[in-house]
Phi, psi and omega in degrees: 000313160308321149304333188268345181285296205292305179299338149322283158316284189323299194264051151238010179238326191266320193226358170240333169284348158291321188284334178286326185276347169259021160237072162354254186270077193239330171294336166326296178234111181285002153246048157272153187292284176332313156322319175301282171328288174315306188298335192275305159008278190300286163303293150358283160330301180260022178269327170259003163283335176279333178302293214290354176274319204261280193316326162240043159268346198260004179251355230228273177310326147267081190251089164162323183320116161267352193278318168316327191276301213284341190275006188236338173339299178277352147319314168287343190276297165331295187273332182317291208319316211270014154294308176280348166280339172310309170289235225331319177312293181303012181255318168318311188305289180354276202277004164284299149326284184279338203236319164287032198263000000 
């Protein structure tokens, strides 16, 4: 888990918040649909990224604490559903960006 925390991190500071910031005027108008698609991205994204930060600092402190995985279990569930929906999401973004454009 910790590894997918960190590969997380890495490509939202190495490759989607420089690409959202080289996107200028993306913000212009919010009820373009892209624009909408992107902002919830963008929230979404940090909303499991703070899960997933705060499930392994709390796994992290308890480390060995077996007790800790099961009292945090629907935190994990919770966050596993809303990460692949969070990926789907970014692949729309993909292809609303690279492939309709």
């Amino acid at each position: 888990m910790g590894l997918a925390v960190v590969l997380h991190t890495v490509s939202i500071f190495v490759v989607m918040v420089p690409s959202l910031l080289a996107s200028g005027g993306l913000f212009g108008d919010l009820l373009n649909r892209l624009a909408l698609v992107v902002l919830s991205h963008a929230v979404l994204g940090s909303f499991v990224e703070v899960l997933g930060l705060y499930l392994l600092s709390v796994l992290a402190l308890n480390r060995g604490v077996t007790k800790a995985c099961f009292r945090n279990k629907v935190i994990m569930r919770v966050t596993l559903v809303l990460w692949v929906v969070e990926l789907i999401v970014g692949v729309y973004v993909y292809f609303l960006l690279y492939t309709f454009g």
